[in-house]
C-alpha positions as CSV (number, residue, x, y, z in Angstrom):
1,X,99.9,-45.6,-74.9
2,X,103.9,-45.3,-74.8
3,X,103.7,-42.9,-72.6
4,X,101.3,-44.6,-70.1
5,X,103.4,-47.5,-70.2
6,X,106.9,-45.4,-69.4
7,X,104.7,-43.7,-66.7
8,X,103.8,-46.7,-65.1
9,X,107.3,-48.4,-65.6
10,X,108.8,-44.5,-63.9
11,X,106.7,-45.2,-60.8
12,X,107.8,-49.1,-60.3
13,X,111.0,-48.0,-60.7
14,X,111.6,-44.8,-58.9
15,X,109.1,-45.9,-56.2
16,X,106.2,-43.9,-55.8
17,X,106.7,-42.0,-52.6
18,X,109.6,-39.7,-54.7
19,X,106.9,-39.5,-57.1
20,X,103.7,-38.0,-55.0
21,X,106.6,-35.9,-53.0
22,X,107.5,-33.8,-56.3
23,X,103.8,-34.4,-57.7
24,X,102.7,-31.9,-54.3
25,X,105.5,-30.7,-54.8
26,X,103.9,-28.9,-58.1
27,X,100.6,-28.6,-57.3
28,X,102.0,-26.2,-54.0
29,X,104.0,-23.9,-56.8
30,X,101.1,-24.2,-59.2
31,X,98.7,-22.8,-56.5
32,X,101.2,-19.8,-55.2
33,X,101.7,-18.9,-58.7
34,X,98.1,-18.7,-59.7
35,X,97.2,-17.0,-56.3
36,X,100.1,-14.0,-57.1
37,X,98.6,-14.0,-60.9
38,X,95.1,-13.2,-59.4
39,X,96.1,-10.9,-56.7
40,X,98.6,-8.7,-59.7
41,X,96.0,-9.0,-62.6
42,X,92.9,-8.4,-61.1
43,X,94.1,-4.7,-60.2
44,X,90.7,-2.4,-60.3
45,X,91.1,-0.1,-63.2
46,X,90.0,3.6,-61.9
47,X,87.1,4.8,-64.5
48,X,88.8,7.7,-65.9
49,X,87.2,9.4,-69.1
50,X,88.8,9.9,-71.8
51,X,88.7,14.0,-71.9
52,X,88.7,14.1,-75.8
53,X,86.3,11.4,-76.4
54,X,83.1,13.2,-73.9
55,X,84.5,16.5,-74.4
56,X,84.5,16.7,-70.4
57,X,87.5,18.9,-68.9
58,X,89.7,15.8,-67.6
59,X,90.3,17.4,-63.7
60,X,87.9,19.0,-61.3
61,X,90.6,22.3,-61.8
62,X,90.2,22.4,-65.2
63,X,86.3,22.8,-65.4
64,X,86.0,25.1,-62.7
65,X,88.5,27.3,-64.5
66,X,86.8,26.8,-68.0
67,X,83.2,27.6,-66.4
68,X,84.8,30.6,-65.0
69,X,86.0,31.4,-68.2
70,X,83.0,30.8,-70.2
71,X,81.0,33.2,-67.7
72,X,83.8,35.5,-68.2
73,X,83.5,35.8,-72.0
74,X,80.0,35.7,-71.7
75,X,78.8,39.0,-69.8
76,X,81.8,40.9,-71.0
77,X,80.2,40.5,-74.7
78,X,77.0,42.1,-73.5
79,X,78.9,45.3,-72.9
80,X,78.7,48.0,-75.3
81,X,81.4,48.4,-77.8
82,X,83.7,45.1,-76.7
83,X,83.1,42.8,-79.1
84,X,84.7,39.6,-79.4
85,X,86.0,38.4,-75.7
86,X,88.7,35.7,-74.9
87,X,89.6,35.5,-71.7
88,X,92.4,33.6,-69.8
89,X,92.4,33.1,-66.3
90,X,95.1,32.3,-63.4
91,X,95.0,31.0,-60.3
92,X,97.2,30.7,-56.9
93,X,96.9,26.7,-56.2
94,X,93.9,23.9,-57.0
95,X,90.9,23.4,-55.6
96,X,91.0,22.0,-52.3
97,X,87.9,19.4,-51.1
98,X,87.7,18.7,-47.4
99,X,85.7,15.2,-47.3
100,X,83.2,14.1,-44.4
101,X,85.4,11.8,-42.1
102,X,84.1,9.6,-38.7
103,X,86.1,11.0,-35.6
104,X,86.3,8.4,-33.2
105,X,87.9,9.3,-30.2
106,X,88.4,7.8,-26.6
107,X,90.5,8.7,-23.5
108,X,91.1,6.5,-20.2
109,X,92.3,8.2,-17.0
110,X,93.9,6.0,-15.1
111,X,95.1,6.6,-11.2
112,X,97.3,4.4,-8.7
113,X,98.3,5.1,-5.3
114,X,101.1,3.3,-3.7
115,X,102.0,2.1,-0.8
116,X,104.2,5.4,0.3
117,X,101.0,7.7,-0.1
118,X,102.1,8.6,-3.9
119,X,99.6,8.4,-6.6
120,X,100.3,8.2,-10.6
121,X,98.0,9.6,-13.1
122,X,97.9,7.7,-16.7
123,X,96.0,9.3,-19.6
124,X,95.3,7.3,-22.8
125,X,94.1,8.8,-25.7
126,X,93.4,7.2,-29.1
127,X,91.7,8.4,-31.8
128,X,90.7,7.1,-35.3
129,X,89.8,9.2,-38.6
130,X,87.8,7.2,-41.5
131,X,86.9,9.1,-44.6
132,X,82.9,8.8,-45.0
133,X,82.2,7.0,-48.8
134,X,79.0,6.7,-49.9
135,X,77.7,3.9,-51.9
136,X,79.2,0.6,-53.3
137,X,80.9,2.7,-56.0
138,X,82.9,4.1,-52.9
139,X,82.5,7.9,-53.9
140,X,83.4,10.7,-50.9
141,X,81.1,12.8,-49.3
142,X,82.1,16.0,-49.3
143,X,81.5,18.8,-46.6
144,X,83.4,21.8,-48.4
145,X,84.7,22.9,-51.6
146,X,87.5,25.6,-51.3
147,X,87.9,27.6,-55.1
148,X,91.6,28.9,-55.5
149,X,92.3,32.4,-55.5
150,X,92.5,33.8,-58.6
151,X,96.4,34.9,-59.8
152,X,95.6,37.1,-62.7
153,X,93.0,37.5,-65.7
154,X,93.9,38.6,-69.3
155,X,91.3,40.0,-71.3
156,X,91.4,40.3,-75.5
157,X,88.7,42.5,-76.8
158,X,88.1,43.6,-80.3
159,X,87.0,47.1,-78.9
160,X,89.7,47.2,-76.2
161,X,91.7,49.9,-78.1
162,X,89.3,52.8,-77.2
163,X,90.2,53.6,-73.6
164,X,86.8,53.7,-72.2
165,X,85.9,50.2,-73.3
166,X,89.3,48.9,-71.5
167,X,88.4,51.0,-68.9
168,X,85.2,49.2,-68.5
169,X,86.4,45.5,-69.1
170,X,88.9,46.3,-66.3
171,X,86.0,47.5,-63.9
172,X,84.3,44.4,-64.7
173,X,86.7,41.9,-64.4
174,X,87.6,44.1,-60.9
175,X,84.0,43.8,-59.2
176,X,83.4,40.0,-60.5
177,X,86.5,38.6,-58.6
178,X,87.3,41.2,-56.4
179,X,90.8,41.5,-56.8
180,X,92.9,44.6,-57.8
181,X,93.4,46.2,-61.1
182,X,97.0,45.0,-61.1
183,X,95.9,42.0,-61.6
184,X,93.9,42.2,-64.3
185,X,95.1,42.8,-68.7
186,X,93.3,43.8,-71.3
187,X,94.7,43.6,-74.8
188,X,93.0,44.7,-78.1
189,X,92.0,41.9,-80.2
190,X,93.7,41.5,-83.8
């Protein structure tokens, strides 16, 4: 009750018009502060997947090259003599994803003669470029995929120390990518 009674006291004293001035006064810097606070700490999180926990390749890069390698190991098994297969493969840059976008475009001619007999020609052009999303989850569409090229691939093969199996698992490797023999190792296996 004190403190009721020294509040009312501080208002007969000081007058009250100081009072409500500083009272909005507060409330104004109470609202801007809570308005900041909601804008900076309601950031979205992005919904990125631990890659350890799903045991999911954490970047579109990474699982294309880890398919490719998986394929890779896989029908170079099946050939006779190789063995065991790791394979290791390079490439020139990252996968490159062209998404859908709306083209809006719009020109205005616009001509003006003179008094003298002289015209003037105006051309406007504008145009505006929205990526497409789909959904509420805002995901892109995407028209085209572009792999990389591939850099290099290094082969280790139990049989790889008879010369016609590394012969073979160079041919291989040669006809699946297309690319020249320079580019492609083959190492015996321990």
């Amino acid at each position: 009750m004190k403190f009721l009674s020294k509040f009312s006291e501080y208002i007969n004293n000081k007058g009250y018009k100081r009072f409500i001035s500083n009272f909005v006064i507060i409330i104004i810097i109470c609202i801007i502060g809570l308005i900041t606070w909601d804008t900076f700490a309601n950031v979205p999180q992005l919904n990125v997947n631990n890659a350890e926990e799903n045991n999911k390749p954490e970047t579109l890069e990474q699982a294309y090259s880890d398919d490719m390698e998986t394929q890779l190991e896989s029908i170079l098994t099946q050939i006779k003599n190789v063995g065991e297969v790791d394979v290791m493969i390079t490439y020139e840059s990252s996968t490159e994803v062209i998404p859908a976008s709306n083209i809006t475009e719009s020109n205005q001619v616009t001509e003006e003669k003179d008094a003298q007999g002289g015209t003037r020609t105006t051309v406007q052009e504008d145009m505006s470029k929205n990526v497409v999303t789909s959904g509420g989850n805002q995901d892109l569409i995407v028209i085209k995929e572009i792999k990389p090229q591939i850099r290099g691939v290094m082969v280790v093969a139990k049989g790889a120390g008879d010369i016609r199996v590394k012969t073979e698992l160079v041919e291989a490797v040669k006809t699946i990518f297309q690319i020249p023999g320079y580019r492609v190792m083959v190492y015996e296996k321990k």
